[in-house]
PALUM-940859 format. One record per atom (N, C-alpha, C): y, z, x; residue in three letters; residue number from 1. Coordinates in steps of 0.2 Angstrom, whole numbers, plus 5000, padded with zeros to 4 digits. Atoms other than C-alpha are relative to their C-alpha. Layout:
// PALUM-940859
v, w, u, ronu, torvex
Y, Z, X, ALA, NUM
...
***
This chain:
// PALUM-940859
v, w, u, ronu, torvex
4999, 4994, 5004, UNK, 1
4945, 4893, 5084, UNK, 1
5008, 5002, 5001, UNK, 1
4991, 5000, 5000, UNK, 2
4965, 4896, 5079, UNK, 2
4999, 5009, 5001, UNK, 2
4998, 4992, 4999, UNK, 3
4971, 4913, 5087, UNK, 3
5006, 5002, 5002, UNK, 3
4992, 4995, 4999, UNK, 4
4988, 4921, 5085, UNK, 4
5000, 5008, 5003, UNK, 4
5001, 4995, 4996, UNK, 5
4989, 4934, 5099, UNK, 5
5011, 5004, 4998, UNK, 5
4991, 4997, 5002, UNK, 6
5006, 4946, 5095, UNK, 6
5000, 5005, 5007, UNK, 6
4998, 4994, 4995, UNK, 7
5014, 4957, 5109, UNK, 7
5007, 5002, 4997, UNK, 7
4994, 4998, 4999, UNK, 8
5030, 4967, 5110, UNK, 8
5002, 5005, 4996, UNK, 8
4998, 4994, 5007, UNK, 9
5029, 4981, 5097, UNK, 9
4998, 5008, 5005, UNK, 9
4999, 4995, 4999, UNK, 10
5031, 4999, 5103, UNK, 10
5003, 5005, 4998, UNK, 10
4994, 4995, 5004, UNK, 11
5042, 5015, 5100, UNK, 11
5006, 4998, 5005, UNK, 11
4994, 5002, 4999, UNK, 12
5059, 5015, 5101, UNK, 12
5006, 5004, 4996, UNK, 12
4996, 4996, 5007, UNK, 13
5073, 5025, 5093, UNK, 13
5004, 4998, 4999, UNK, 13
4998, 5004, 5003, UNK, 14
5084, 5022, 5081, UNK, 14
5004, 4996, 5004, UNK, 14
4996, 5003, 4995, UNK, 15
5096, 5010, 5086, UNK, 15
5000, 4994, 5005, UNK, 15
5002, 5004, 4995, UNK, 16
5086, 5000, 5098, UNK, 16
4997, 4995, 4999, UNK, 16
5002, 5005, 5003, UNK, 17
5080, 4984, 5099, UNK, 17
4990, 4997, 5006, UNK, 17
5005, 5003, 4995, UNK, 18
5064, 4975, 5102, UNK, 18
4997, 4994, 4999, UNK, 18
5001, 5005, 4997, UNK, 19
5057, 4959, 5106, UNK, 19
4991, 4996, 4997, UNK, 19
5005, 4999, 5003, UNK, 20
5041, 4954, 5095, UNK, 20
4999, 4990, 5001, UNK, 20
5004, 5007, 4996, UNK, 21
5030, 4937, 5103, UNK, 21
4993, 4998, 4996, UNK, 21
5006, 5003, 5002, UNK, 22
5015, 4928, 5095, UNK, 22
5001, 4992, 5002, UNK, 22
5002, 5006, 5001, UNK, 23
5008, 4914, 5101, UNK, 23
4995, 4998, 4997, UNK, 23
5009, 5005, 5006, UNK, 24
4994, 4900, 5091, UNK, 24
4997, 4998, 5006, UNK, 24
5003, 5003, 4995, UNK, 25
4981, 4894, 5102, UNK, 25
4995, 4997, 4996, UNK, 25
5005, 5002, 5002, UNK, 26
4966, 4883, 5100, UNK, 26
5001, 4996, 4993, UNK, 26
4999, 5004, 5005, UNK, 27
4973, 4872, 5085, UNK, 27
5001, 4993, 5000, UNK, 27
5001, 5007, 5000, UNK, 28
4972, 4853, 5084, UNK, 28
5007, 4996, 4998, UNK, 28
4993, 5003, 5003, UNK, 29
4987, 4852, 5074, UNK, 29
5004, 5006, 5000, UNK, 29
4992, 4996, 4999, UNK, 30
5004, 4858, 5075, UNK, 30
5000, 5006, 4994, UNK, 30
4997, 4993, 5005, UNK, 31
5011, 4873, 5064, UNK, 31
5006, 4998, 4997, UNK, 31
4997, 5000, 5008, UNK, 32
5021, 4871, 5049, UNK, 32
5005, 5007, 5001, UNK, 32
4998, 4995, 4998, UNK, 33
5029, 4887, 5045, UNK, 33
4996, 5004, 5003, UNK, 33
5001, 4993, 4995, UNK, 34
5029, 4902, 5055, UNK, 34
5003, 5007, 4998, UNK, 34
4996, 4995, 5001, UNK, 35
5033, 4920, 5052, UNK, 35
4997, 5007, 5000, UNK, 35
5001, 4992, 4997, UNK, 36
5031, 4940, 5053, UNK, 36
5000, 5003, 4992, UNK, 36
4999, 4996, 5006, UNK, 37
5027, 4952, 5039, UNK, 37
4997, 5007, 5003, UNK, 37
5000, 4991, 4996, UNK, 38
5025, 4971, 5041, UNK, 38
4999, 5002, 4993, UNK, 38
5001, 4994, 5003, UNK, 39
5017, 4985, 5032, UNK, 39
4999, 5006, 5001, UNK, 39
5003, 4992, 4997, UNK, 40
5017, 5005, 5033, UNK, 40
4996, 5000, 4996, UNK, 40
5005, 4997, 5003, UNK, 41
5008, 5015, 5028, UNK, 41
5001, 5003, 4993, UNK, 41
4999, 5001, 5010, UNK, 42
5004, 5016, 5008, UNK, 42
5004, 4995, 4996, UNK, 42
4996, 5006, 5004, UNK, 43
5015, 5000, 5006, UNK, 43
4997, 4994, 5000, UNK, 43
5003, 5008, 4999, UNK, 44
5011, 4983, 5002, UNK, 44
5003, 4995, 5007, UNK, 44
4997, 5005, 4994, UNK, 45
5013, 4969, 5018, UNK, 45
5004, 4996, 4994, UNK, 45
4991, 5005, 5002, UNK, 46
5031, 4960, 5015, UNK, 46
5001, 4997, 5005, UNK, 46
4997, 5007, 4997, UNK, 47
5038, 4944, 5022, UNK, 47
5007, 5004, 5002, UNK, 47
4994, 5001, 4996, UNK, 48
5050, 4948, 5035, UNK, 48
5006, 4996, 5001, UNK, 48
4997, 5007, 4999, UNK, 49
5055, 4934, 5040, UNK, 49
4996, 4993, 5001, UNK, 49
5003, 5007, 4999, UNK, 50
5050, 4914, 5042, UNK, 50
5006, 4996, 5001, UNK, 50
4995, 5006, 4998, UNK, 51
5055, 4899, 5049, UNK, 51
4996, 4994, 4999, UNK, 51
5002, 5006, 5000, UNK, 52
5051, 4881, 5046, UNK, 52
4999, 4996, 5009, UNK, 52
5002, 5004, 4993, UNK, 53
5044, 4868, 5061, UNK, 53
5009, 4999, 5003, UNK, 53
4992, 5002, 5000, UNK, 54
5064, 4863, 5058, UNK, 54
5003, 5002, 5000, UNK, 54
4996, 4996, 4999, UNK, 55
5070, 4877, 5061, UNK, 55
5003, 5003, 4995, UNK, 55
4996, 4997, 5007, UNK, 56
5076, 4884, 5044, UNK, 56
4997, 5004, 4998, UNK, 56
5005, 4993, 4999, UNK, 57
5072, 4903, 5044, UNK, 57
5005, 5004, 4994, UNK, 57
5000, 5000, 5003, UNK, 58
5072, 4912, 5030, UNK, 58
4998, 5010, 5002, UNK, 58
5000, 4995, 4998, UNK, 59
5075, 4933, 5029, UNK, 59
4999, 5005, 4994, UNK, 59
4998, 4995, 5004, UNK, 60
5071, 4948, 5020, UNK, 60
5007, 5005, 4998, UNK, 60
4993, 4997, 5000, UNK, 61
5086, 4957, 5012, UNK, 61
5001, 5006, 5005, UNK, 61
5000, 4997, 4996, UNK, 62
5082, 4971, 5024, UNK, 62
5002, 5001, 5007, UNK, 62
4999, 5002, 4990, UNK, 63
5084, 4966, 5040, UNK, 63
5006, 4994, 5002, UNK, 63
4994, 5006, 5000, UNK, 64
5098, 4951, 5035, UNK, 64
5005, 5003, 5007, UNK, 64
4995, 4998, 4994, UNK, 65
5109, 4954, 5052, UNK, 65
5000, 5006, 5005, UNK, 65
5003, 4994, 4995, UNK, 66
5097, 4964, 5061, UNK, 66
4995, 4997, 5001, UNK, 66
5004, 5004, 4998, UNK, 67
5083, 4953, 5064, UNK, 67
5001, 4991, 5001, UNK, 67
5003, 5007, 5000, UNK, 68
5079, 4936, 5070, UNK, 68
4998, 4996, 5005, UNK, 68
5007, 5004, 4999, UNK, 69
5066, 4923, 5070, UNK, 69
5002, 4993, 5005, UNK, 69
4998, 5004, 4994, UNK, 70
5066, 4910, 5084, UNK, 70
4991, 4995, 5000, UNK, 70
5005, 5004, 5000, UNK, 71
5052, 4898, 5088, UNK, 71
5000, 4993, 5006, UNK, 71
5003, 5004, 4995, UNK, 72
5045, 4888, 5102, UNK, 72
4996, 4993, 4998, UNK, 72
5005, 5005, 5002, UNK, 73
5038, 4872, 5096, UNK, 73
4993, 4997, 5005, UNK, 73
5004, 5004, 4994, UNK, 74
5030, 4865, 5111, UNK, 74
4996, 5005, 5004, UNK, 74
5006, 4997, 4997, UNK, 75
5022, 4881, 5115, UNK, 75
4998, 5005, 4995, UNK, 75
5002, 4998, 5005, UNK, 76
5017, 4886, 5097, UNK, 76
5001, 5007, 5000, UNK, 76
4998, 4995, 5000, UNK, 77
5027, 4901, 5099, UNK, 77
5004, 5004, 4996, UNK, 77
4993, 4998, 5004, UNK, 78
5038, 4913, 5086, UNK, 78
5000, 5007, 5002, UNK, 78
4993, 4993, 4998, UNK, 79
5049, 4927, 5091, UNK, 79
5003, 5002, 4996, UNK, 79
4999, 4999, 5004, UNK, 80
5055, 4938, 5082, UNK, 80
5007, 5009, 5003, UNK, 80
4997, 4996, 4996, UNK, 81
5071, 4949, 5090, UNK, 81
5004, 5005, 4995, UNK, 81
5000, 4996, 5004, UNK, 82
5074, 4964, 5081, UNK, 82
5005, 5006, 5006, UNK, 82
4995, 4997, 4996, UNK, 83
5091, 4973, 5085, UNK, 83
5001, 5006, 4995, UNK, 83
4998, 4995, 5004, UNK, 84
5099, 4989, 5077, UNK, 84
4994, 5005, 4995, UNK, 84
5006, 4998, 5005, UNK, 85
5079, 4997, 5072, UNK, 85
5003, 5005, 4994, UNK, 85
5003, 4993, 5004, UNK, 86
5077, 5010, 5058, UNK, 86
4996, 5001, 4998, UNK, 86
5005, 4997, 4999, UNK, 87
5065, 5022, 5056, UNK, 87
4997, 4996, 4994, UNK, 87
5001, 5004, 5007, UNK, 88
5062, 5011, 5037, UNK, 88
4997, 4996, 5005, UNK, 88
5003, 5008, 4997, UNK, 89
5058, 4997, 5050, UNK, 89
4993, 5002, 5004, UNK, 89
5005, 4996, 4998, UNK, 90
5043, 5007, 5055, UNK, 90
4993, 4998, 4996, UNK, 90
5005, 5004, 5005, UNK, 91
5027, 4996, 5051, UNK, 91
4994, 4997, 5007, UNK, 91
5004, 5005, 4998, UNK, 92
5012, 4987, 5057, UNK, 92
5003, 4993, 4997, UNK, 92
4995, 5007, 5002, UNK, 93
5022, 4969, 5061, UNK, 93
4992, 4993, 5003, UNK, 93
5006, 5006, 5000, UNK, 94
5008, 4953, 5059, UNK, 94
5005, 4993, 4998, UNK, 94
4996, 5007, 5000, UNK, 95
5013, 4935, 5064, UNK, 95
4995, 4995, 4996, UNK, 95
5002, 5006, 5004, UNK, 96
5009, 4921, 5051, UNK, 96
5000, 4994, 5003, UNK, 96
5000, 5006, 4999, UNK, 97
5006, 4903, 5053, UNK, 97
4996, 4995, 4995, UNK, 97
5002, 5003, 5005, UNK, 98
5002, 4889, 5043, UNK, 98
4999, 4992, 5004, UNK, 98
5004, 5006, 4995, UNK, 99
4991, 4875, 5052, UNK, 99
5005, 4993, 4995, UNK, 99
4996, 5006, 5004, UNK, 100
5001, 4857, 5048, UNK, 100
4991, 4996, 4999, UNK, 100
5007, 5003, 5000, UNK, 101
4985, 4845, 5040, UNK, 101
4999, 5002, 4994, UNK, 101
5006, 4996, 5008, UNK, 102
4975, 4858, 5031, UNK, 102
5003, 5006, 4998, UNK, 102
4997, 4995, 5003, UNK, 103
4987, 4870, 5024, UNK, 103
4999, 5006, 5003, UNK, 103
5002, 4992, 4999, UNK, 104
4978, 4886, 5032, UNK, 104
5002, 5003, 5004, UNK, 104
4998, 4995, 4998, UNK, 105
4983, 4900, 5033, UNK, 105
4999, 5004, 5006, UNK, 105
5004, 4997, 4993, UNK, 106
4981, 4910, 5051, UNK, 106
5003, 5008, 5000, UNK, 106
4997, 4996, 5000, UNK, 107
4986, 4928, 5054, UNK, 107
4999, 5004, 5007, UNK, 107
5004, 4996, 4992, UNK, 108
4987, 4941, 5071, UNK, 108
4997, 5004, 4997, UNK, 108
5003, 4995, 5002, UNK, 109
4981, 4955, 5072, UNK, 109
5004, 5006, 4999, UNK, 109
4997, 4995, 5000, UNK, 110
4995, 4965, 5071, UNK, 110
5003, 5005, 5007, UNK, 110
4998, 4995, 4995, UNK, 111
5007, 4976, 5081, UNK, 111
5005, 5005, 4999, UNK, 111
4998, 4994, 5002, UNK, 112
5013, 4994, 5079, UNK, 112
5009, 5001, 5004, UNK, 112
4993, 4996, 4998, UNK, 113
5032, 4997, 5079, UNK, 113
5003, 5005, 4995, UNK, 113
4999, 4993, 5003, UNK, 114
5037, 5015, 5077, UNK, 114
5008, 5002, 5004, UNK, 114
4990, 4997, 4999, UNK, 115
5057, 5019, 5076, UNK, 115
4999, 5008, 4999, UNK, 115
4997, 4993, 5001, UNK, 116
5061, 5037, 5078, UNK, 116
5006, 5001, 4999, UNK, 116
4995, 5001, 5006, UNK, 117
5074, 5044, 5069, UNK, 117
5005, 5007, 5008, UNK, 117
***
């Protein structure tokens, strides 16, 4: 059973930075891409950011030089270090993964960061 556990979401005010961790467990096969998407409330979830097994990370235009995605191969790990928040950055953040093999899809369960203004 493939399980993407996420930590590191909390409050924060503007400004500040924080630290957002998901690991995979329980997979047979390697992970492919990897990456973080976030929804508030009344919005649709959006693609943060991603990154490839080879490291080539890829950003929403909102976070471009205020976010970034990092990744632990050997302990199927993605990071995702989020500096200069704003309150706009205020979302439920869910790590993605895409199992290498059988294409599928994994998702966490989500974790709550709330920027105050």
């Amino acid at each position: 059973q493939v399980q993407l556990v996420e930590s590191g979401g909390g409050l924060v005010q503007a400004g500040g930075s924080l630290r957002l961790s998901c690991a995979a467990s329980g997979s047979r096969f390697g992970f492919g891409a990897m990456g973080w998407f976030r929804q508030a409330p009344g919005k649709q979830r959006e693609l943060v950011a991603s990154i490839t097994s080879g490291g080539s990370s890829n950003y929403a235009d909102s976070v471009k030089g205020r976010f970034t995605i990092s990744r632990d191969n050997n302990k199927n790990t993605v990071y995702l270090q989020m500096n200069s928040l704003k309150p706009e950055d205020t979302a439920v953040y869910y790590c993605n993964a895409v199992q290498q093999i059988t294409g599928r899809k994994y998702w966490g369960q989500g974790t709550q960061v709330t920027v105050s203004s």
